[in-house]
VEXFIZA-868315 format. One record per residue: y, z, x of N, C-alpha, C in turn; residue in three letters. Coordinates in Angstrom, 2 decimals, m for minus. Layout:
> Y/Z/X/Y/Z/X/Y/Z/X/ALA
...
This chain:
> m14.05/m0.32/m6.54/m14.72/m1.54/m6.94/m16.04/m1.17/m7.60/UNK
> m16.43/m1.94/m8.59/m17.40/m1.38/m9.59/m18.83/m2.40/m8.77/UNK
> m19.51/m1.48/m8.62/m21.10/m2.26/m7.90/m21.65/m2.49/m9.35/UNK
> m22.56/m3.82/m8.95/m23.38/m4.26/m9.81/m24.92/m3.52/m9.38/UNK
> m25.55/m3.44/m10.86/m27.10/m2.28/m10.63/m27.79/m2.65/m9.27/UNK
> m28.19/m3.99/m9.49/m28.88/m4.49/m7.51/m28.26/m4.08/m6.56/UNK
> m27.09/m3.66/m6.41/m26.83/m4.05/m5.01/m26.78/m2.15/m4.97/UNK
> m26.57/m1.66/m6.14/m26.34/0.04/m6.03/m28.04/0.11/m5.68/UNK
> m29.33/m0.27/m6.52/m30.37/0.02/m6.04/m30.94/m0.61/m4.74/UNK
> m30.05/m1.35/m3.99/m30.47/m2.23/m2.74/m29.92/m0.83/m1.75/UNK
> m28.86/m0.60/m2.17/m28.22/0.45/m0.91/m28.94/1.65/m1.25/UNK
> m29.69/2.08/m2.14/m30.37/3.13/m1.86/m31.17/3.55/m1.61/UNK
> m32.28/2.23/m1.72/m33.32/1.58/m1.35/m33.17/1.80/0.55/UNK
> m32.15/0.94/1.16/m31.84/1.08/2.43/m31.29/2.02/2.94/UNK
> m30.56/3.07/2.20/m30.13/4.37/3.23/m30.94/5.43/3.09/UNK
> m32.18/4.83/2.47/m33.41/5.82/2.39/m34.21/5.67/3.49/UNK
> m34.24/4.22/3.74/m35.28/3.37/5.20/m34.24/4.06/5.93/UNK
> m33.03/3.58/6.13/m32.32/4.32/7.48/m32.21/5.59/7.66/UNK
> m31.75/6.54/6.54/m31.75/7.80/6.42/m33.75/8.46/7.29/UNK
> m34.62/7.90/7.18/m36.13/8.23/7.59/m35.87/8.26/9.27/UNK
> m35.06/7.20/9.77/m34.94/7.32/11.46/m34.91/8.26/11.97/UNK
> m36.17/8.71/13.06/m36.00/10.05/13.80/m34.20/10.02/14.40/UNK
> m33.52/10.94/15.02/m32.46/10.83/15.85/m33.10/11.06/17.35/UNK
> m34.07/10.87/17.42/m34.55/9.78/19.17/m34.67/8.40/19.14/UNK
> m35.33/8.04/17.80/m35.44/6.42/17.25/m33.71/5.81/17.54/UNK
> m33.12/6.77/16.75/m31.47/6.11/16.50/m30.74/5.80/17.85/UNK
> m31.24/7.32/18.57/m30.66/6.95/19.80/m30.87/5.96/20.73/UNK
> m31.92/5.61/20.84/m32.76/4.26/21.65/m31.72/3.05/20.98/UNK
> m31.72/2.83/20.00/m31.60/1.87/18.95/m30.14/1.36/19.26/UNK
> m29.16/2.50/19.09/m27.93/2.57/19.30/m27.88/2.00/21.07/UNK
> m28.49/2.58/21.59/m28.38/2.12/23.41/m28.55/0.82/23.52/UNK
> m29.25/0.29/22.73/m29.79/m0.92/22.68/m28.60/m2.18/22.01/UNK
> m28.16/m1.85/21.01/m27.18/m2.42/19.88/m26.31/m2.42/20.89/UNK
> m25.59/m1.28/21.81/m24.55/m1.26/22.57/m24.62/m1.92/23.74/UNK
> m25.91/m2.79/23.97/m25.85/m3.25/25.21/m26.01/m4.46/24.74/UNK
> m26.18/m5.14/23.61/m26.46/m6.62/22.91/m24.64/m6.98/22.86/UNK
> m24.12/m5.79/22.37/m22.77/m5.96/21.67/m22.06/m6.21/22.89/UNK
> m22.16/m6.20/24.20/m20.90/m6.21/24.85/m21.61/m8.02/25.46/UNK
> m22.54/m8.96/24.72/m23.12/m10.01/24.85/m22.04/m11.07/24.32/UNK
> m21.12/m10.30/23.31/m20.46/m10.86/22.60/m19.31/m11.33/22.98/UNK
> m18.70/m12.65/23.41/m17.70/m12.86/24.51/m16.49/m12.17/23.50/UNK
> m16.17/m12.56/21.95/m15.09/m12.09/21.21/m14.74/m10.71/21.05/UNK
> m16.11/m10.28/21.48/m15.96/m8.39/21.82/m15.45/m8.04/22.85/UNK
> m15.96/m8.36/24.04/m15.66/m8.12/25.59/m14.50/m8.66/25.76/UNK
> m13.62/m9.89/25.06/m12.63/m10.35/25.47/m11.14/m9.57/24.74/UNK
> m11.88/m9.26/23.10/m10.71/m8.00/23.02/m10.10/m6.74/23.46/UNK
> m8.96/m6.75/23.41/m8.49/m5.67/23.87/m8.36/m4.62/22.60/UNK
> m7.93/m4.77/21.45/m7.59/m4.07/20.52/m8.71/m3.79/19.54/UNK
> m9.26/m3.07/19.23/m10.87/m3.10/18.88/m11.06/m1.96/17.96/UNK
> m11.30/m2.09/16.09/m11.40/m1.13/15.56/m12.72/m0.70/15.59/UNK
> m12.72/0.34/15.30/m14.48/1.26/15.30/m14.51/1.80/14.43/UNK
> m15.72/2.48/14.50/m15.80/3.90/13.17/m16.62/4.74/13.84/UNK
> m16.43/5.75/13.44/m17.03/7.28/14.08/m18.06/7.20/13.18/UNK
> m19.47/7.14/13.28/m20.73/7.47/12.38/m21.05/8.50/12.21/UNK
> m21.57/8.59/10.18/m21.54/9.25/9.71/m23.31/9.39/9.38/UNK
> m23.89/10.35/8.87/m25.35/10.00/8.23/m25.64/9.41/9.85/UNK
> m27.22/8.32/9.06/m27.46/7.75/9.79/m27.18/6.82/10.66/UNK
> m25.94/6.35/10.60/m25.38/5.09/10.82/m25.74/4.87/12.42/UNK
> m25.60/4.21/12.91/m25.50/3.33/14.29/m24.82/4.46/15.29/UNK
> m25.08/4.97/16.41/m24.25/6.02/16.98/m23.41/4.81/17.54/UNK
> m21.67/5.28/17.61/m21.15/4.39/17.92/m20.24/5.49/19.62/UNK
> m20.21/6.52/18.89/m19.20/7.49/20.21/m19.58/7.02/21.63/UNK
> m20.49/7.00/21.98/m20.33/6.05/23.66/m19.81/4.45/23.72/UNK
> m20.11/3.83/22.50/m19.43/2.35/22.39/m17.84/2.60/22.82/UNK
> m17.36/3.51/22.24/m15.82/4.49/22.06/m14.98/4.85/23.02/UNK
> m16.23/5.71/23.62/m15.56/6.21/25.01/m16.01/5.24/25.73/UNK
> m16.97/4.21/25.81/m16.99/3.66/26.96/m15.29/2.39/27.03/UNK
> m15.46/2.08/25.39/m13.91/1.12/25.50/m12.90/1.95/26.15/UNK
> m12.37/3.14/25.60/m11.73/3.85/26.31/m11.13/4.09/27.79/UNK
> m12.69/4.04/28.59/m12.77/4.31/29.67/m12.34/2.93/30.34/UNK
> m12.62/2.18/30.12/m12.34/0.70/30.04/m10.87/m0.09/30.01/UNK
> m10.17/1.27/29.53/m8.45/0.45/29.10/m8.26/m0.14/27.51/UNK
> m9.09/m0.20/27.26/m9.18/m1.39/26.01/m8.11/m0.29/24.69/UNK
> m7.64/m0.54/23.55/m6.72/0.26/22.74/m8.18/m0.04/21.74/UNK
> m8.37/1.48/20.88/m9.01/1.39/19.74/m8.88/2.19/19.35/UNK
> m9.42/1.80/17.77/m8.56/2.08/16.31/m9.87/2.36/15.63/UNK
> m9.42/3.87/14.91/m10.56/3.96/14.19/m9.60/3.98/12.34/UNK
> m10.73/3.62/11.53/m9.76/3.77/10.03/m9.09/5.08/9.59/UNK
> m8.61/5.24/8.52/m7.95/6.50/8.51/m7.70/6.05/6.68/UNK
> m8.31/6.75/5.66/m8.42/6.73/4.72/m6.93/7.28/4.11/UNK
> m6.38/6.27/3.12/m4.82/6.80/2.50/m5.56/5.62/0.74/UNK
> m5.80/6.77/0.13/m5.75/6.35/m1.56/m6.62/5.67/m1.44/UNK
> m6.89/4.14/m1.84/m7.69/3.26/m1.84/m7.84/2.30/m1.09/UNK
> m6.75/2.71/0.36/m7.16/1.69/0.96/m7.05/2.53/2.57/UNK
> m7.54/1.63/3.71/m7.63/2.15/5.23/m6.66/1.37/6.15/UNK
> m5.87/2.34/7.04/m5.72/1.30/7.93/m6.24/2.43/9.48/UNK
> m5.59/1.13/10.25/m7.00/1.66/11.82/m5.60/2.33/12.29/UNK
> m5.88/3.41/13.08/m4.99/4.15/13.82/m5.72/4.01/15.22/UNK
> m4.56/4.30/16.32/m5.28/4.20/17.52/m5.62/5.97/18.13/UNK
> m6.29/5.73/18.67/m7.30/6.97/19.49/m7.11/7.13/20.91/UNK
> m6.59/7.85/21.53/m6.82/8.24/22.81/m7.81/8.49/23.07/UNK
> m8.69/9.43/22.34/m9.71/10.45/23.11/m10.13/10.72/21.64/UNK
> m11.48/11.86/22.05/m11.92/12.03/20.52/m11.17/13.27/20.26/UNK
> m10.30/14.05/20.57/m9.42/14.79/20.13/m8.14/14.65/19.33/UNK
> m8.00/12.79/19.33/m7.54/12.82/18.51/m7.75/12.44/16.86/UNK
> m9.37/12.92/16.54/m9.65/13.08/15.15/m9.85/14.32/14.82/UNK
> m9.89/14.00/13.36/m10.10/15.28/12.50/m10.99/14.94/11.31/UNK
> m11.42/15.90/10.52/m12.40/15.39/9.46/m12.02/15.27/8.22/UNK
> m11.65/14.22/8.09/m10.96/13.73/6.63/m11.58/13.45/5.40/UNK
> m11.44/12.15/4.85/m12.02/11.59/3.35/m13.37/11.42/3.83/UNK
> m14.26/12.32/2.74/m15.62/11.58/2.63/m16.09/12.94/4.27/UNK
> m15.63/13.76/4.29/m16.00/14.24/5.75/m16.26/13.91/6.64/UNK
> m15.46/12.51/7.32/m15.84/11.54/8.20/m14.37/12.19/8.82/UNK
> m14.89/11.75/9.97/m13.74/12.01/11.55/m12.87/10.75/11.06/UNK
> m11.48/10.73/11.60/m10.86/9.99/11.25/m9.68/10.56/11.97/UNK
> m8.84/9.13/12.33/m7.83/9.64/13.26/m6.57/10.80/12.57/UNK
> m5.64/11.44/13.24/m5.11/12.09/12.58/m3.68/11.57/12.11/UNK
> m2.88/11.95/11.26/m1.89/11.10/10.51/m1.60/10.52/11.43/UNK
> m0.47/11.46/12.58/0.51/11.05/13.29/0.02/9.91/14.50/UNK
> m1.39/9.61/14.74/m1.55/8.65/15.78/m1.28/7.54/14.81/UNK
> m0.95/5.92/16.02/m0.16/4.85/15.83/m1.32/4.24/14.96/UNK
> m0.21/3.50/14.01/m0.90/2.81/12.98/m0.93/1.18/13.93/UNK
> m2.12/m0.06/13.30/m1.81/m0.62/14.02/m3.14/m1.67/13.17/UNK
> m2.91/m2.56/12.46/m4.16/m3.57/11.49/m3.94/m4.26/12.25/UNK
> m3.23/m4.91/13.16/m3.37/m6.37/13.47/m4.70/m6.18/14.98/UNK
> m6.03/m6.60/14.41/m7.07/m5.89/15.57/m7.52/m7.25/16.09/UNK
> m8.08/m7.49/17.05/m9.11/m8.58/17.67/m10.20/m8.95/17.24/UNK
> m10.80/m7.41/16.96/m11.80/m7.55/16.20/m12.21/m5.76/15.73/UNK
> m13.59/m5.96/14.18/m13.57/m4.61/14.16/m14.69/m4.58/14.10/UNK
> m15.82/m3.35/14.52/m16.98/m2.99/13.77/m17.27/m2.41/12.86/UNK
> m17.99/m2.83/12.01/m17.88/m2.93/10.66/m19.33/m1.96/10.27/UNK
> m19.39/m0.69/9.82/m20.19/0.32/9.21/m20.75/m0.43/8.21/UNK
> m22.43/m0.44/8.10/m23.27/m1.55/7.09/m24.42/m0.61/6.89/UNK
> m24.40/m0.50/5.56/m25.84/m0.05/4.85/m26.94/m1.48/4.94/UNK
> m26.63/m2.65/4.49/m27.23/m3.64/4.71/m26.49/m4.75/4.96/UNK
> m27.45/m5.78/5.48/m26.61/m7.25/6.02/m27.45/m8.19/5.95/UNK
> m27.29/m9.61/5.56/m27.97/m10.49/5.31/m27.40/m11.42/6.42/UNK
> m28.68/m12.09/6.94/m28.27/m13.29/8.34/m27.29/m13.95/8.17/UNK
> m27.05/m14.16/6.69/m25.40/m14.90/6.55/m24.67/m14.14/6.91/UNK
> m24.26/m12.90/6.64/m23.06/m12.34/6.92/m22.49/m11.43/5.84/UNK
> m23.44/m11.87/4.22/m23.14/m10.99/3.19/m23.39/m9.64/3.55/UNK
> m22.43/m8.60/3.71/m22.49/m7.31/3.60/m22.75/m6.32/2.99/UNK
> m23.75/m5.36/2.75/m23.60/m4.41/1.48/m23.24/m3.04/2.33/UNK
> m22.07/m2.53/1.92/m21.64/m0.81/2.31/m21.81/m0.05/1.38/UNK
> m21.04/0.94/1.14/m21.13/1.99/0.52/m20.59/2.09/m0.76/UNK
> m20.00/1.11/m1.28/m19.96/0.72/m2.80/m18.03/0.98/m2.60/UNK
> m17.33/2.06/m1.82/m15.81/2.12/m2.12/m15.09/0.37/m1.99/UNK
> m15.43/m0.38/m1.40/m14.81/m1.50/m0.83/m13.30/m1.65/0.01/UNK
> m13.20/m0.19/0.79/m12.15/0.02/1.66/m12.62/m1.67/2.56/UNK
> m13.41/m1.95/3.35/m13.25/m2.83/4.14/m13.15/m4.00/3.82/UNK
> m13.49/m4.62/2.32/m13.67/m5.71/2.00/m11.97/m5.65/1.71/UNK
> m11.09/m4.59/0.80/m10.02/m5.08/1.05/m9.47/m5.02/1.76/UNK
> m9.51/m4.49/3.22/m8.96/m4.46/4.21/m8.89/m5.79/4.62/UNK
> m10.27/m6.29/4.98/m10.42/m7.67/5.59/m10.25/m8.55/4.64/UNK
> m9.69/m8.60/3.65/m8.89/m9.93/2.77/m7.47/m10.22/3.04/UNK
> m7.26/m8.94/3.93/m5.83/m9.16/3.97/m5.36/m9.02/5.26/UNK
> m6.48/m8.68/6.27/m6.33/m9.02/7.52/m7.37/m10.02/8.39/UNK
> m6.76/m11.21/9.14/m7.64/m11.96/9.25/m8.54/m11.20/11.09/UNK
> m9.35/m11.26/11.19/m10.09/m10.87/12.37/m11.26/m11.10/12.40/UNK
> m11.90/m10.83/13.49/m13.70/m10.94/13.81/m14.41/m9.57/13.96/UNK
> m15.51/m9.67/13.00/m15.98/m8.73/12.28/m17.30/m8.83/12.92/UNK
> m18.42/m7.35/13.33/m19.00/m7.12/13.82/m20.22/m6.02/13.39/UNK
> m21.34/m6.25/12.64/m21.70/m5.04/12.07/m22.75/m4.93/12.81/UNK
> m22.93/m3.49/13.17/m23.84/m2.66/13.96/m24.80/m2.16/13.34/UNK
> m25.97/m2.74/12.94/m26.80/m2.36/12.25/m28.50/m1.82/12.94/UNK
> m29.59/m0.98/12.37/m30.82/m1.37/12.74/m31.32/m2.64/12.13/UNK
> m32.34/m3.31/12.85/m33.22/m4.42/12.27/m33.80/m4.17/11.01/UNK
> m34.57/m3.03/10.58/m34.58/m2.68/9.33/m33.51/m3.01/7.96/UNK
> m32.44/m2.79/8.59/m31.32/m2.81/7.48/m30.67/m4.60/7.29/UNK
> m32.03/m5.23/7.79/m31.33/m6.91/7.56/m32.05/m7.33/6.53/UNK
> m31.55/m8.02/5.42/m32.10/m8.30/4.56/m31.79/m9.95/4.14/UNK
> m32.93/m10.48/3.72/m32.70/m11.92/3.69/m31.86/m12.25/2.39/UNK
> m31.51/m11.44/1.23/m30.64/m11.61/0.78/m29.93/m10.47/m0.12/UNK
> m29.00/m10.33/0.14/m27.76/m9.25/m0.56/m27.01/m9.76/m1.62/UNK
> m27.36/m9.54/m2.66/m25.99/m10.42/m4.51/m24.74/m9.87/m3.35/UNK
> m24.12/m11.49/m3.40/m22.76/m11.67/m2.80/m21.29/m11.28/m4.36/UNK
> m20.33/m10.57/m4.01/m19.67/m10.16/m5.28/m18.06/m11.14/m4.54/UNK
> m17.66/m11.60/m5.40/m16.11/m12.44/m5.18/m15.89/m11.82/m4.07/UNK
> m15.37/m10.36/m4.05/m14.46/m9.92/m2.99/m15.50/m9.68/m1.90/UNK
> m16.43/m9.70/m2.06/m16.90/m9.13/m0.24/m16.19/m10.24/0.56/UNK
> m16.21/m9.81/1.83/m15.58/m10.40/2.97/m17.00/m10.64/3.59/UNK
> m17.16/m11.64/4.34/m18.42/m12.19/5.53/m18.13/m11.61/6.43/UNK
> m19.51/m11.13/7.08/m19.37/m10.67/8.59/m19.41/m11.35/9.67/UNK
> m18.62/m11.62/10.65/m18.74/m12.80/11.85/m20.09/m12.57/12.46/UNK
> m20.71/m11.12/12.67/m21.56/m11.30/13.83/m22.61/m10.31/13.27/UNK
> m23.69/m9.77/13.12/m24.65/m8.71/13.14/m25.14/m8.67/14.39/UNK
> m25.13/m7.46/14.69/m25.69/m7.01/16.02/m27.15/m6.11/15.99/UNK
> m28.14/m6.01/15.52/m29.35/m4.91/15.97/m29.94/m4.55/17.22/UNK
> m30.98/m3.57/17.32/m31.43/m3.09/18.67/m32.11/m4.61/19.07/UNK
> m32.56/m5.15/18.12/m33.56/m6.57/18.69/m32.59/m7.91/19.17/UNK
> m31.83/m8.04/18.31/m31.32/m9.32/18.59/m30.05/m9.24/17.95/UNK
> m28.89/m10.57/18.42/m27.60/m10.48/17.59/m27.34/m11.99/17.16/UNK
> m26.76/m12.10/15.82/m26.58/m13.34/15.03/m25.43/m13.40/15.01/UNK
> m25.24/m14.96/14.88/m23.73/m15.41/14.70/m23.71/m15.99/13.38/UNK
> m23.22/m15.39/12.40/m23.12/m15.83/11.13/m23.21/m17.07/10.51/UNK
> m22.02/m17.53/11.21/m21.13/m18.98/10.32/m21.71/m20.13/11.38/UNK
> m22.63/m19.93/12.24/m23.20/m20.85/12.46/m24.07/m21.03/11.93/UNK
């Protein structure tokens, strides 16, 4: 998907602010995000729950992971094929490997499985509505056009922005979560 100039200089603008986070800052931050997020009754009440293994700076998500895990709950991390993702499920973190983009990612042979409860959704930026800005591929926006679910982005407070150029295909995010506080979009 072809980014328009704003939103390419908005995300670089912001993975420069995020990219600056000590990794003691992140870690606090992340402890924090992970204890807002389980606030979320549509989170806590799913069982089937996609994730993503963070990359860069992103949101540490691996104890969110293992703690579902530990928990019973089935989760699915994406697994990059051409231009598009689908979520495979995870036992353990042994069952990734480092795939597209050098991101962990499950390995072929674990179970494929899109139909999720809900997913968390990897965000360079997010606007209180719900407009999303990622990483310019638009794996998730077509993912989530064609699967309906509740969407969850794990962001720092830094990375909220009061407004993001919305493009046809982005998909809305149901919920933003930061270390400070968590929004419900579509209300």
């Amino acid at each position: 998907m072809e980014d328009n100039p704003e939103k390419k200089s908005l995300r670089n603008l912001l993975l420069e602010k995020r990219d600056g986070t000590s990794f003691d800052l992140m870690k606090i931050a992340s402890e924090k995000i992970s204890k807002k997020l389980k606030k979320i009754r549509t989170f806590r009440d799913a069982q089937k729950i996609g994730a993503y293994y963070p990359i860069g700076s992103e949101v540490l998500t691996q104890d969110i992971i293992q703690e579902l895990l530990s928990d019973g709950k089935e989760v699915f991390l994406p697994r990059v094929s051409g231009d598009s993702i689908d979520f495979k499920r995870i036992r353990d973190f042994s069952s990734l490997e480092s795939g597209s983009f050098d991101i962990m990612e499950p390995k072929i042979e674990c179970q494929t499985e899109n139909e999720l409860d809900v997913i968390l959704v990897p965000t360079v930026g997010i606007s209180p509505k719900g407009v999303r800005l990622g990483y310019g591929h638009g794996f998730y926006d077509r993912f989530l056009a064609s699967h309906k679910t509740s969407t969850i982005s794990l962001t720092l407070e830094k990375q909220v922005v009061k407004n993001i150029p919305k493009s046809d295909h982005d998909v809305l995010i149901d919920w933003v979560v930061t270390e400070d506080r968590v929004i419900e979009t579509q209300r």
